[in-house]
VEXDREN-2710 file (C-alpha; in Angstrom, 1 decimal):
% VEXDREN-2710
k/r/px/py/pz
1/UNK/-30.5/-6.0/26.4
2/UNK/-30.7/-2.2/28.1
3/UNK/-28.5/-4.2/31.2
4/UNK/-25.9/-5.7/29.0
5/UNK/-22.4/-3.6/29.4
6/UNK/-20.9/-2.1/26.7
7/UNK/-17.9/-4.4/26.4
8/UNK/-20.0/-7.4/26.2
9/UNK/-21.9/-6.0/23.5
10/UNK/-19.0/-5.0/21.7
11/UNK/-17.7/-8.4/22.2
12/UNK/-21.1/-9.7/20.3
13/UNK/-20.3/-6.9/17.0
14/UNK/-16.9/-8.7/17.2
15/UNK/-18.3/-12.1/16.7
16/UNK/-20.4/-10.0/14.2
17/UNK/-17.2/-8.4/11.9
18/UNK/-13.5/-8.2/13.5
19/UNK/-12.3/-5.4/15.5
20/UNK/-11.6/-3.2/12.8
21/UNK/-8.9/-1.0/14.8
22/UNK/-7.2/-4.1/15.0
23/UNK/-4.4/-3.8/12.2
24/UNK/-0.5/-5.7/11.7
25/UNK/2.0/-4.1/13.8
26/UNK/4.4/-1.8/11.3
27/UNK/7.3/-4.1/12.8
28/UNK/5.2/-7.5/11.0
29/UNK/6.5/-9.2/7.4
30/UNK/2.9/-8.7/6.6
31/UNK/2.2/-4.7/6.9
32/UNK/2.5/-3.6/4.0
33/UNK/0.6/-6.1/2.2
34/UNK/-2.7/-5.6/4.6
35/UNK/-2.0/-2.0/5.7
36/UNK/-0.7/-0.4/3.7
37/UNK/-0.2/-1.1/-0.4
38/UNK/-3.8/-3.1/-0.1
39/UNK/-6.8/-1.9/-2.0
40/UNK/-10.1/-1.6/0.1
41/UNK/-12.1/-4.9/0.3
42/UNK/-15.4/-5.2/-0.8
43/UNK/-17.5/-6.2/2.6
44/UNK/-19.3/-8.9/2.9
45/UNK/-22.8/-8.4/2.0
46/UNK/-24.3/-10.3/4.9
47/UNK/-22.0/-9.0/7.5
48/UNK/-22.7/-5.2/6.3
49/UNK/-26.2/-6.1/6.6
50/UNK/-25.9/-8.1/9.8
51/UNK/-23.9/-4.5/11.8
52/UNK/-26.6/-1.9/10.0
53/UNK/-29.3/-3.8/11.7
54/UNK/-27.5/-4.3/14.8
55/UNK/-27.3/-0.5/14.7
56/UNK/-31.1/-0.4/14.4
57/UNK/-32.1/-1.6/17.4
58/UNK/-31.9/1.6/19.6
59/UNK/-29.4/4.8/20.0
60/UNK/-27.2/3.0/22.2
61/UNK/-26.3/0.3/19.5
62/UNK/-26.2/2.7/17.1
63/UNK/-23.2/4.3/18.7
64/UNK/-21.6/1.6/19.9
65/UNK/-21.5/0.1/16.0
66/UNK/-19.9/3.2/14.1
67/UNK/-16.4/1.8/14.4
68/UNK/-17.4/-1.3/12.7
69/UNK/-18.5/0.9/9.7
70/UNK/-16.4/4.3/9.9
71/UNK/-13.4/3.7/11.9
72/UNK/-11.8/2.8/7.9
73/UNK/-13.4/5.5/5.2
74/UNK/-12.9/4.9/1.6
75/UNK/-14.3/7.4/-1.3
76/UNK/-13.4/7.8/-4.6
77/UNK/-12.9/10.4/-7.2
78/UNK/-16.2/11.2/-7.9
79/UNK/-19.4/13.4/-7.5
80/UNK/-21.4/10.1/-5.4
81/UNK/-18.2/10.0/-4.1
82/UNK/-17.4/13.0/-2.5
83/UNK/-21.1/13.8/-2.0
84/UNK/-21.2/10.9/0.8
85/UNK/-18.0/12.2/1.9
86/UNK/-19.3/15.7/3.1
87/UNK/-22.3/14.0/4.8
88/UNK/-19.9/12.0/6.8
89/UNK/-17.8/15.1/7.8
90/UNK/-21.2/16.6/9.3
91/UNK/-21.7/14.3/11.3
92/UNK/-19.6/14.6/14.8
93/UNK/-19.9/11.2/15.8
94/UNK/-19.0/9.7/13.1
95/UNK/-15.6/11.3/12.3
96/UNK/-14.0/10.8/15.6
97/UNK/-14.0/7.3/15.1
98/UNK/-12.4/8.0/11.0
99/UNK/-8.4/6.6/11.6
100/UNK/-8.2/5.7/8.3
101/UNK/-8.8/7.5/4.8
102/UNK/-8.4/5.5/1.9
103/UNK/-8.4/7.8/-1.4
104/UNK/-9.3/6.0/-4.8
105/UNK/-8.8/7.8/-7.8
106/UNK/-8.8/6.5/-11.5
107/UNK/-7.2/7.0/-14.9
108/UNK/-7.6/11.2/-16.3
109/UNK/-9.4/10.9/-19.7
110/UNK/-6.4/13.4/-21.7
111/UNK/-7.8/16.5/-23.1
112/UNK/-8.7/16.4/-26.4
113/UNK/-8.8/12.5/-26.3
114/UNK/-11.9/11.5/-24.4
115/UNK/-13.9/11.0/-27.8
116/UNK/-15.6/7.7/-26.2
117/UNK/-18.5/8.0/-28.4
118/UNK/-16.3/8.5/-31.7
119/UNK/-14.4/5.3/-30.6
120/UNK/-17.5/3.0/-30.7
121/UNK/-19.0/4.1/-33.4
122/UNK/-16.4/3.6/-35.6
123/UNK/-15.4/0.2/-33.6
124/UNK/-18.5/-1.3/-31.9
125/UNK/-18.1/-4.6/-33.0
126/UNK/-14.7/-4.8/-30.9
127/UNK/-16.5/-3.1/-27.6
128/UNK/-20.1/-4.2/-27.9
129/UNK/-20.1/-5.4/-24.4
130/UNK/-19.1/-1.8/-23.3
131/UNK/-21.6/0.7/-22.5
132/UNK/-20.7/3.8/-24.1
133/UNK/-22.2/6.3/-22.2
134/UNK/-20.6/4.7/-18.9
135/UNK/-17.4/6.3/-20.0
136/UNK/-18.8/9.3/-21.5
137/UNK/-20.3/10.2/-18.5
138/UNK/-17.2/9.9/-16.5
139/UNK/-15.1/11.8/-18.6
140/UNK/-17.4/14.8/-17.9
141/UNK/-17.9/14.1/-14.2
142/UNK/-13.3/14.2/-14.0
143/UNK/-13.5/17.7/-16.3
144/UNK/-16.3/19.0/-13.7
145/UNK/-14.6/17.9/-10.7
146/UNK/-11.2/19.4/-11.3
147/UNK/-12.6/22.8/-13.0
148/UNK/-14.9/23.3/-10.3
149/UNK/-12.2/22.6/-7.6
150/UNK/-15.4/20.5/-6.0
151/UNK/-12.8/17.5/-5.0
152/UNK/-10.6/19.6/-2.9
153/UNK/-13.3/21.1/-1.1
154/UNK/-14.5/18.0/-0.2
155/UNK/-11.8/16.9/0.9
156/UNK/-10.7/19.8/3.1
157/UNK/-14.1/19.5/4.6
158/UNK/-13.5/15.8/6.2
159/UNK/-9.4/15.9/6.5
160/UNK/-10.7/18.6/9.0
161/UNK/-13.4/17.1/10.8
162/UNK/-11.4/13.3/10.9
163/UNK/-9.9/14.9/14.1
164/UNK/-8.2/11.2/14.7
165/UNK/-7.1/10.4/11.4
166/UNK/-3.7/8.3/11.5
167/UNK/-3.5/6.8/8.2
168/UNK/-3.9/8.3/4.4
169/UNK/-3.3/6.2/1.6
170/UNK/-3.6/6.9/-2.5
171/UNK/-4.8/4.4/-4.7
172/UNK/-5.0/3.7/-8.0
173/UNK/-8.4/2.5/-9.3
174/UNK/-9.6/0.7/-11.9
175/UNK/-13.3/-1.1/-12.5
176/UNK/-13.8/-3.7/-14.9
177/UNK/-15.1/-1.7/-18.0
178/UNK/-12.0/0.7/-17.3
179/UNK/-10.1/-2.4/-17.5
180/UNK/-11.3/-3.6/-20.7
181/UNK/-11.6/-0.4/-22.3
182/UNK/-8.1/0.2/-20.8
183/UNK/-6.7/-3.0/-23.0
184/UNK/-8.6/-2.5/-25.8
185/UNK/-6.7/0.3/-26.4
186/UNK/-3.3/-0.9/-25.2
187/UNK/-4.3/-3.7/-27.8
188/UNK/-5.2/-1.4/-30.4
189/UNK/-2.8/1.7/-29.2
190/UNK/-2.1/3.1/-33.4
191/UNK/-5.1/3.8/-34.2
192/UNK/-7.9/4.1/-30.9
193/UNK/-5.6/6.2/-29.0
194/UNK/-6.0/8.8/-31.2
195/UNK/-9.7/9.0/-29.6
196/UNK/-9.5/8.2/-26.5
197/UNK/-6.4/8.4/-24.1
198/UNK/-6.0/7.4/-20.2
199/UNK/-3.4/8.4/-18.3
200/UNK/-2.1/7.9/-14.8
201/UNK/0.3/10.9/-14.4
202/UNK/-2.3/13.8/-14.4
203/UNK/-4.1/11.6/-11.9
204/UNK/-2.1/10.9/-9.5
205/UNK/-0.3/14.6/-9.8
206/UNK/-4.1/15.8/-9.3
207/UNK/-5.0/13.5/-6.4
208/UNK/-1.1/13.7/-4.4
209/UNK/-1.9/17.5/-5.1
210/UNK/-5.2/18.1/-3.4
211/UNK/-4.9/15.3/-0.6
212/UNK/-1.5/17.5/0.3
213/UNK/-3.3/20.7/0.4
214/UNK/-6.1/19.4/2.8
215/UNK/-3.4/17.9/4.8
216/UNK/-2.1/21.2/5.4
217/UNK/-4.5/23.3/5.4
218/UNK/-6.4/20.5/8.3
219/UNK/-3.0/20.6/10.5
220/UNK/-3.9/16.9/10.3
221/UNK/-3.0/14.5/13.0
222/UNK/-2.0/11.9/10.3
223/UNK/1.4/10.1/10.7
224/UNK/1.2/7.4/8.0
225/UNK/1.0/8.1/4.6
226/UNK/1.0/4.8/2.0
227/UNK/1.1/5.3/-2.0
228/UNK/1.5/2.3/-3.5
229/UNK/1.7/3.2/-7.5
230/UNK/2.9/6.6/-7.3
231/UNK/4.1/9.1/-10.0
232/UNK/7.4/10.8/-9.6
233/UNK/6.0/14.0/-10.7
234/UNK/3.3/13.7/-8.2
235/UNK/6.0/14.4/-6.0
236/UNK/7.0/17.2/-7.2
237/UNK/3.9/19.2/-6.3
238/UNK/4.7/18.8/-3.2
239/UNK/8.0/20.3/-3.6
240/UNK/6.7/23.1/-5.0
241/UNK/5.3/24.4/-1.5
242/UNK/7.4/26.2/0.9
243/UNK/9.8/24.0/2.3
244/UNK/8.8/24.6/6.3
245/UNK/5.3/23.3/5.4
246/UNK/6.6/20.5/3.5
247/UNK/9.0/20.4/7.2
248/UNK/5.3/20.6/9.1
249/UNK/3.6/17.6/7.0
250/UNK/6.9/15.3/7.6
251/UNK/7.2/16.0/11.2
252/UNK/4.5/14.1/11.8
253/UNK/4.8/11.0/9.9
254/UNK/6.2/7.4/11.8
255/UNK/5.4/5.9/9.0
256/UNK/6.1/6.3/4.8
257/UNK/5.2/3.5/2.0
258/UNK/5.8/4.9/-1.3
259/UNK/5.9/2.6/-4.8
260/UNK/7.0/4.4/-7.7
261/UNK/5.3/3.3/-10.9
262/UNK/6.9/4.6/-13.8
263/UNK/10.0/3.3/-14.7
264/UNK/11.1/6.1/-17.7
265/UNK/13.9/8.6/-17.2
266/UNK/13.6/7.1/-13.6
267/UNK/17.3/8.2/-12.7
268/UNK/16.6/11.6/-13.4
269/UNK/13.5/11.7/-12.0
270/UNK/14.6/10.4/-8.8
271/UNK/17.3/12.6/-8.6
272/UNK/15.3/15.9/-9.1
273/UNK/13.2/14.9/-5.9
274/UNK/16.7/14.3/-3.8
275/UNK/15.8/17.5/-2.3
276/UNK/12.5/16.8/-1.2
277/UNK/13.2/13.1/0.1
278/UNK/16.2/15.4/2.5
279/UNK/13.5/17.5/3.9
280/UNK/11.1/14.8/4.6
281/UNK/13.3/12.4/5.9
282/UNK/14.8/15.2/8.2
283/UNK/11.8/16.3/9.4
284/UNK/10.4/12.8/10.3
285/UNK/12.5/12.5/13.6
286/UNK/9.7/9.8/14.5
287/UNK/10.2/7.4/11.7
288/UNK/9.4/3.7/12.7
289/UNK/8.5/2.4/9.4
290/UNK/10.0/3.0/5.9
291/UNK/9.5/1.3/2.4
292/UNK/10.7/3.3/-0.7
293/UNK/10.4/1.1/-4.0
294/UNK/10.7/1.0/-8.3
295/UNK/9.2/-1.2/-10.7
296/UNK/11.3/-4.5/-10.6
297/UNK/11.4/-3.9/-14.5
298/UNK/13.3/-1.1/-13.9
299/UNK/15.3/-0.8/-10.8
300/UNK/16.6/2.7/-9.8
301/UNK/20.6/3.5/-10.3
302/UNK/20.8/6.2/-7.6
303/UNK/23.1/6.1/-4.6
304/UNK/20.9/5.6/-1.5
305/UNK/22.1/8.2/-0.1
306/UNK/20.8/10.4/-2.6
307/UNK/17.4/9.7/-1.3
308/UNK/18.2/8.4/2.3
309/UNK/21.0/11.5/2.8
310/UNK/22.5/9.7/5.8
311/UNK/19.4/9.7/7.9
312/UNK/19.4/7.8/11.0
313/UNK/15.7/7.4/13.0
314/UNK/16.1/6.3/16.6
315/UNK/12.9/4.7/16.4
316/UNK/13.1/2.8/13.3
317/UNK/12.0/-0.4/13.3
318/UNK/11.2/-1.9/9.8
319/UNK/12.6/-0.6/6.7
320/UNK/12.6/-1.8/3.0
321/UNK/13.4/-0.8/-0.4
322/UNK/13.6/-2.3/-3.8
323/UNK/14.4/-2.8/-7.3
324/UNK/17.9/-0.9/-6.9
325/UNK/21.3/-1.0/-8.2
326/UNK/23.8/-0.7/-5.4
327/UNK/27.0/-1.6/-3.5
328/UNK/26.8/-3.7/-0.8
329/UNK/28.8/-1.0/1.3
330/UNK/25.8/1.5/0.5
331/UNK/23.4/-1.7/2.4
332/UNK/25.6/-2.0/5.1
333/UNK/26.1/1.8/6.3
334/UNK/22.6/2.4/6.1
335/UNK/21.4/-0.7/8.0
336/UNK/24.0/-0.4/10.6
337/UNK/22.8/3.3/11.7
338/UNK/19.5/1.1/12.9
339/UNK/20.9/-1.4/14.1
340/UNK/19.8/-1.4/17.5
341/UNK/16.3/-1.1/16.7
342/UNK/15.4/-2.9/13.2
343/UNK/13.2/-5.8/13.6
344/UNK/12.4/-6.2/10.0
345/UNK/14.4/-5.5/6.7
346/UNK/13.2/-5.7/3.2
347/UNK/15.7/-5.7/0.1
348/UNK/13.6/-6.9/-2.4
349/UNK/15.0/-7.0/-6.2
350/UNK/17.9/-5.2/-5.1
351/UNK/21.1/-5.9/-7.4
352/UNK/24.5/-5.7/-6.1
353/UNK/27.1/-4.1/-8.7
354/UNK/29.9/-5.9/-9.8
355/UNK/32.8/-5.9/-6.8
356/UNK/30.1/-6.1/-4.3
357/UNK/28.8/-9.8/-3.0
358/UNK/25.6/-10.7/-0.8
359/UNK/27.8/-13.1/1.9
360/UNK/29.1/-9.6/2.8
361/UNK/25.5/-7.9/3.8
362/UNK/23.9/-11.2/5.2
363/UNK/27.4/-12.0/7.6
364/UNK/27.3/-8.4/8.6
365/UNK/23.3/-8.7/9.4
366/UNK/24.1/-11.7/11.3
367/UNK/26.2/-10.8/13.5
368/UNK/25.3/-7.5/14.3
369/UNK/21.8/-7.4/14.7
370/UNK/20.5/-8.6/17.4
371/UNK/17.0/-7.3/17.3
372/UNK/16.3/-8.3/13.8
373/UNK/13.2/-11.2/13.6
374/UNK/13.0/-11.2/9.5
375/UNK/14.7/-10.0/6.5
376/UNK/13.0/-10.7/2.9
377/UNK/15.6/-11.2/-0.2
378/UNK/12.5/-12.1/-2.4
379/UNK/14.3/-11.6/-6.2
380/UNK/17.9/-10.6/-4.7
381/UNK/20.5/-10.9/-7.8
382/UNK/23.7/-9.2/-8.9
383/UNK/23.3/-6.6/-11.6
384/UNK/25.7/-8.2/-14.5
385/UNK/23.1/-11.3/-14.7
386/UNK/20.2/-9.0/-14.7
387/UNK/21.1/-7.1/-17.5
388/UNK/22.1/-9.7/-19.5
389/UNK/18.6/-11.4/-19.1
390/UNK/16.3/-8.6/-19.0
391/UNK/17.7/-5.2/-20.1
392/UNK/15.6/-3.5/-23.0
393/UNK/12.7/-6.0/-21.8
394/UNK/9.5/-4.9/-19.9
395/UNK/9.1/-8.2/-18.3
396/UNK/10.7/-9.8/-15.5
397/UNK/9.4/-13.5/-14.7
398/UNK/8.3/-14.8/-11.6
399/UNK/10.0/-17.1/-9.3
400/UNK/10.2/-20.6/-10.7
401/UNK/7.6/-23.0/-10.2
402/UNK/7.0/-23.6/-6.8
403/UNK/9.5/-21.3/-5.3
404/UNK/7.4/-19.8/-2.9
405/UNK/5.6/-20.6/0.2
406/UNK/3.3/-20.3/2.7
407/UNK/2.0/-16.9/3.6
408/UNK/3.9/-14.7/6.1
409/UNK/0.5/-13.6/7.7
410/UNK/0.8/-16.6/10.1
411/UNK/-2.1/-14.4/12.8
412/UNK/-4.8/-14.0/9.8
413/UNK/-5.2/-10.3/10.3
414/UNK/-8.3/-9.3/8.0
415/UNK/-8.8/-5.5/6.9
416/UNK/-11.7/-3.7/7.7
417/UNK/-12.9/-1.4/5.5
418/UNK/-15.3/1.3/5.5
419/UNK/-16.2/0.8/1.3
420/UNK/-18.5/3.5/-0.3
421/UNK/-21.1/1.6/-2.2
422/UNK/-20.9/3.4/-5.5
423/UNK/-22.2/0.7/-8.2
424/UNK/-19.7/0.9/-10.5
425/UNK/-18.2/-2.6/-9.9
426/UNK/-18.8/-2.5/-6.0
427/UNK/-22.6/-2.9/-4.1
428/UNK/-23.1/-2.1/-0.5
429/UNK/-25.8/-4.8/0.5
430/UNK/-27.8/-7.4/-1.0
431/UNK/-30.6/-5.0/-2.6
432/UNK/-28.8/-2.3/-2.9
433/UNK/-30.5/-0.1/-0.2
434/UNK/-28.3/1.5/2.4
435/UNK/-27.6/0.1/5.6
436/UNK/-28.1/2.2/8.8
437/UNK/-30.2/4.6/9.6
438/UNK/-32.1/6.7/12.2
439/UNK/-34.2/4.9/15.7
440/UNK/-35.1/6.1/19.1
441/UNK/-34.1/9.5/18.5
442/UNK/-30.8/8.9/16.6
443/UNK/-29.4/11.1/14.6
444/UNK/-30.0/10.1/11.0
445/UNK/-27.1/8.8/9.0
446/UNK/-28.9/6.6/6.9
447/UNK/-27.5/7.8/3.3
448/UNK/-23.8/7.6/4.1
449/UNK/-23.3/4.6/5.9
450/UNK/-22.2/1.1/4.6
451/UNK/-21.3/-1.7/6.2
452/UNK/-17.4/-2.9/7.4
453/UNK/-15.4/-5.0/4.9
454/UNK/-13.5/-8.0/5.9
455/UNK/-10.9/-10.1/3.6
456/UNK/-10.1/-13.4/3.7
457/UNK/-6.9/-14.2/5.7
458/UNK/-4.2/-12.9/3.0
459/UNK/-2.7/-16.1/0.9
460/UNK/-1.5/-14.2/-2.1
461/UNK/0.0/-17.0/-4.4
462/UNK/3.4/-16.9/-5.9
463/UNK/1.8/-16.6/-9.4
464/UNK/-0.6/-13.4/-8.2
465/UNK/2.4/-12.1/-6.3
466/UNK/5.1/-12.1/-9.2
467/UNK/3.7/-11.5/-12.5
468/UNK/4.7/-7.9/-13.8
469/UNK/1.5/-5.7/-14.3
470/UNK/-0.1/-3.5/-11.6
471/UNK/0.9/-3.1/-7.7
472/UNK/1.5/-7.0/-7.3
473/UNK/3.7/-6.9/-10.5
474/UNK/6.1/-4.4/-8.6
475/UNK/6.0/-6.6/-5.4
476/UNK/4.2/-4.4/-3.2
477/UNK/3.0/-6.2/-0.5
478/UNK/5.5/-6.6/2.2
479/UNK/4.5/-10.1/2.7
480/UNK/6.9/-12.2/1.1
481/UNK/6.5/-16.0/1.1
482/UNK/10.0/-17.3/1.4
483/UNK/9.8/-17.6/5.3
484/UNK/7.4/-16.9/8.2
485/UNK/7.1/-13.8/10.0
486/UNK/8.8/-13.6/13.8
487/UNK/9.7/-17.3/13.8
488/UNK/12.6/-17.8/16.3
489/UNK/14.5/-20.4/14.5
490/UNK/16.4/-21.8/16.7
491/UNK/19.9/-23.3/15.6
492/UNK/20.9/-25.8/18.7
493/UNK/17.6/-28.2/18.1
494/UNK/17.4/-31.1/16.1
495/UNK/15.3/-29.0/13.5
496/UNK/15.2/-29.9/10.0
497/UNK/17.1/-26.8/9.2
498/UNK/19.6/-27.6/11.8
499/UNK/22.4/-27.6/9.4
500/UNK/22.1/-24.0/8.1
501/UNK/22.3/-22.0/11.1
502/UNK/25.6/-23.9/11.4
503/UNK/27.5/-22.5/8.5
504/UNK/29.4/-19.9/7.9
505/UNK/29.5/-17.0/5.4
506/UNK/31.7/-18.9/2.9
507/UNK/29.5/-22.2/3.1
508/UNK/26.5/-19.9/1.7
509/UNK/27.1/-20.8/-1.8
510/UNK/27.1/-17.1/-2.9
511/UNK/28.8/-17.1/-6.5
512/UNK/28.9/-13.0/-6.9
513/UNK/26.5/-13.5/-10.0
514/UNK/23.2/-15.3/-9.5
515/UNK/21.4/-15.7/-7.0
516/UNK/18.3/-18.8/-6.9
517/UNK/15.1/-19.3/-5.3
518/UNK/16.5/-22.4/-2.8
519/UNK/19.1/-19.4/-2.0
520/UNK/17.7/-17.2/-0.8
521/UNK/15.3/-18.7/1.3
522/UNK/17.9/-20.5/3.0
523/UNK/19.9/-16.5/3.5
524/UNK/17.0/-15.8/5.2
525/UNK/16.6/-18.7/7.8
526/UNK/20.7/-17.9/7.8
527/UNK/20.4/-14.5/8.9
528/UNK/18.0/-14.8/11.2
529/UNK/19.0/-18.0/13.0
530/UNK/21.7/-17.0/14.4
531/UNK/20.8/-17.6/18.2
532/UNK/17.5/-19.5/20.3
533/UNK/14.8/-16.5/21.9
534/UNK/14.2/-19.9/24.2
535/UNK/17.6/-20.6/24.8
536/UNK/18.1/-16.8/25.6
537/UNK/15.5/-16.9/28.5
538/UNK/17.0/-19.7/30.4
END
C-alpha cells in the first residue's frame, strides 16, 4: 500500500464517498436546490464508518481522507455544538480543507415563555410521548449561550482558522420533538402559548448577527453566502454597522441566495432594507449568481429597482427572484443589462400587473439572449387572478396533478456533508462511537470527526416541492421540474416538440390573466429553443 500514489488512493476514497469538492456549477437549474437552500444530509452510516477506518490505517491515509470528512462543516447552535467546533479550529490540518460552513440554528424559546415543565403538567395527556426535560434543557443551554456570548466566540475562533472558507450558509433547524411540540402548540395556540412560545425572528436576528461579526472580524475569504428562510429584521443588523464594512463583506461575495420568510408588513420591510440591498449589490462587482425571494403566499409589491437599484454585474450568470408583483418592463430592463452573460434565469411566482403580458418578456428573452440555456416560470401568473383566488388566504396550492416532471438534476450531483453527530435526531455511526482517530503518530482528532454525508440524487417530487409550509413551501430549491437543465432543444429536427420552437409570440396562447401548467412548460422549451448548439457548430 506505502507504493500506491496518492491519486490512486484518492481515486479508491472516491469509490468509497464522492468527491465532496465536487458541487453544481452556480450557472446549473439545480444549484440552489443542492448548494445552496439544502439542509445538511445525514451521512450514510456505513460509508462514515467505511472513510474513519480508511483513515486508520496509517498517517498518510489519515491525511489524504480529511476532505472526505471536513472539506463541508456543519454545527449547530449549541454547547456539543460549538464545543466540537473549537476542536476543529485547533487543528491546522483540518481547517484548510473547511470550504464550506453550514450554520444550524433553531427556534429561541421567548422570555418569560419557556415554562416547558408547566405545559406538561397541566397537559401531559396531549404530549406524553414528549420528554419534558429535552426541552427544558435546551431552553437553558439558548439563555446560556447568548448571555455568555459563548456562540460568538466560537464562532470567531473557526471563521478565522477556515483560511479557505468559500461558502456560509444559515439554516433553520428543527428536530422531531421541536416539530411536534412546535404543532402542538400551533394546534393549541390560545391557551399553551401562554407557557411556552418559539420564535424564529430572535433566532435568526441572533444567528445573521454573530455569523456577520465573525465574518468581519476573520477578514474571511468567503464569497457565497446562502439563507434560505431568512428574517427581514435579521437584515437589519447588518445595516446597523458602518456602511464601508458592510462595503468590505459585499466586495467579496460572487454569489447571494437569500429567502425571506415572513410575509407581514413585507412591503415595508423590504423597503427599510433598500439601503442596505444598494450597498451590497454595489459593492459585489463580482456577482455571478443571484436569487432574492418571498413566500409565494405573499409575494413582495416593491419595484425591483428598489432592491436591485439598476445594478448591472459583468459577470453575472444566473439570476432569480420570486413571488413579486411587477411590470413586465421592470423584467425586461433588468434582464437585458445581463444579457450577454445570463445562462440561467429564474422568475418564479412572479405576477405581472395588469397592462403588462408574459409574450412580451418571453419574445424579448428569445430573441435577445443568446447565451441563455434555461429559464424556470414554475407558478408564473398575472396579479388580478391571484388575488381573486388567494388574497387574505395563507395557502397557495400546488401545481395540478401531475404537472410536473422529471428532475432538473440530470448529472446526479450528491452533497457531501461534514454533519456533527449530536443525537438529537441525527447519529454519526452505527454505535454511536466516533469515527477517526489517532495511528502511527497522527495527530489525534478522534472527538471531532464524523464521517462525509452523501444524498441520494435529488428527485424532489411535485407534491414535496409545492405544498406551502417550510423552505420547500416557498420554492426554494432552484431545481424546478418543468424542463431539464442545459438541454439544447433543437427546433429544425423532427423532435416531438418540433412544432413549438416554430411559433411565434402571438401563437403562445398568453391570455394576460392566467397562466397553466401545460403553459408554461411549453414558454420554457419556447424561449430557449430558439436555435440548434449542433447546428451552430457545423
Amino acid at each position: 500500500m506505502d507504493g500506491l500514489s496518492s491519486e490512486l488512493i484518492r481515486d479508491i476514497l472516491d469509490h468509497i464517498g464522492a468527491d465532496p469538492e465536487r458541487t453544481v456549477s452556480i450557472d446549473r437549474r439545480a444549484y440552489l436546490s443542492v448548494e445552496s437552500f439544502a439542509a445538511p444530509s445525514l451521512p450514510a452510516p456505513a460509508q462514515a464508518q467505511d472513510i474513519a477506518h480508511f483513515r486508520l490505517v496509517c498517517k498518510r491515509f489519515a491525511e489524504l481522507g480529511i476532505p472526505h470528512q471536513f472539506t463541508r462543516v456543519t454545527t449547530r447552535f449549541s454547547k456539543r455544538g460549538f464545543c466540537r467546533l473549537e476542536r476543529i479550529a485547533g487543528h491546522r490540518h483540518i481547517t484548510k480543507h473547511v470550504k464550506k460552513f453550514s450554520y444550524m440554528v433553531p427556534c429561541f424559546y421567548v422570555e418569560g415563555r419557556e415554562r416547558v415543565a408547566e405545559l406538561f403538567q397541566t397537559f401531559h395527556g396531549d404530549l406524553q410521548s414528549l420528554d419534558a426535560g429535552h426541552f427544558q434543557r435546551k431552553a437553558q443551554e439558548q439563555r446560556e449561550l447568548v448571555e455568555s456570548g459563548r456562540d460568538l466566540e466560537a464562532l470567531k475562533q473557526a471563521i478565522s482558522a477556515f483560511d479557505s472558507l468559500q461558502h456560509v450558509q444559515i439554516l433553520r433547524l428543527q428536530d422531531e420533538p421541536d416539530r411536534l411540540l412546535w404543532e402542538y402548540i400551533r394546534e393549541n395556540h390560545d391557551f399553551a402559548s401562554n407557557l411556552v412560545q418559539l420564535k424564529w425572528m430572535p433566532a435568526c436576528v441572533h444567528g445573521t448577527r454573530t455569523i456577520g461579526e465573525a465574518l468581519l472580524e476573520a477578514r474571511s475569504s468567503f464569497t457565497r453566502f446562502s439563507g434560505p428562510m431568512m428574517n427581514p429584521q435579521s437584515a437589519l443588523v447588518l445595516q446597523a454597522n458602518p456602511s464601508h464594512k458592510v462595503s468590505s463583506l459585499a466586495s467579496r461575495l460572487t454569489c447571494l441566495e437569500l429567502h425571506f420568510d415572513e410575509g407581514f408588513d413585507l412591503d415595508n420591510r423590504m423597503r427599510e432594507l433598500s439601503g442596505l440591498f444598494q450597498t451590497v449589490f454595489t459593492a459585489a462587482t463580482g456577482m455571478l449568481a443571484v436569487h432574492v425571494g418571498f413566500p409565494s403566499r405573499a409575494p413582495l409589491g416593491l419595484r425591483l429597482e428598489e432592491i436591485f437599484h439598476n445594478v448591472r454585474w459583468e459577470k453575472l450568470r444566473a439570476f432569480g427572484i420570486q413571488a413579486w408583483r411587477l411590470d413586465a418592463d421592470e423584467i425586461v430592463a433588468l434582464a437585458r443589462r445581463h444579457r450577454r452573460t445570463l445562462r440561467g434565469l429564474r422568475l418564479r411566482d412572479v405576477l405581472l400587473k395588469e397592462g403588462s403580458t408574459w409574450k412580451t418578456v418571453l419574445s424579448m428573452l428569445r430573441d435577445e439572449f443568446e447565451l441563455l440555456d434555461w429559464v424556470s416560470l414554475r407558478r408564473i401568473g398575472y396579479t388580478q387572478s391571484f388575488d381573486e383566488q388567494y388574497a387574505g388566504t395563507m395557502e397557495v396550492p400546488p401545481d395540478p396533478p401531475g404537472g410536473g416532471s422529471e428532475s432538473d438534476d440530470e448529472d446526479g450531483f450528491p452533497t457531501h456533508l461534514s454533519t456533527e453527530g449530536e443525537t438529537d435526531d441525527v447519529s454519526t455511526s452505527g454505535d454511536g462511537s466516533e469515527m477517526a482517530g489517532a495511528a502511527d503518530g497522527h495527530t489525534s482528532d478522534d472527538d471531532i470527526s464524523s464521517g462525509s454525508g452523501v444524498d441520494d440524487d435529488d428527485d424532489d417530487g411535485d407534491e414535496d416541492e409545492n405544498n406551502d409550509h417550510g423552505p420547500s413551501a416557498n420554492e426554494l430549491a432552484m431545481q424546478d421540474p418543468g424542463t431539464p437543465s442545459s438541454v439544447p432543444w433543437c427546433s429544425c429536427n423532427a423532435s416531438r416538440d418540433g412544432h413549438v420552437y416554430a411559433l411565434t409570440a402571438e401563437e403562445l396562447r398568453d391570455n394576460g390573466r392566467t397562466v397553466d401548467i401545460s403553459q408554461r412548460k411549453m414558454w420554457e422549451r419556447w424561449v430557449v429553443g430558439r436555435r440548434c448548439r449542433r447546428d451552430e457548430g457545423n
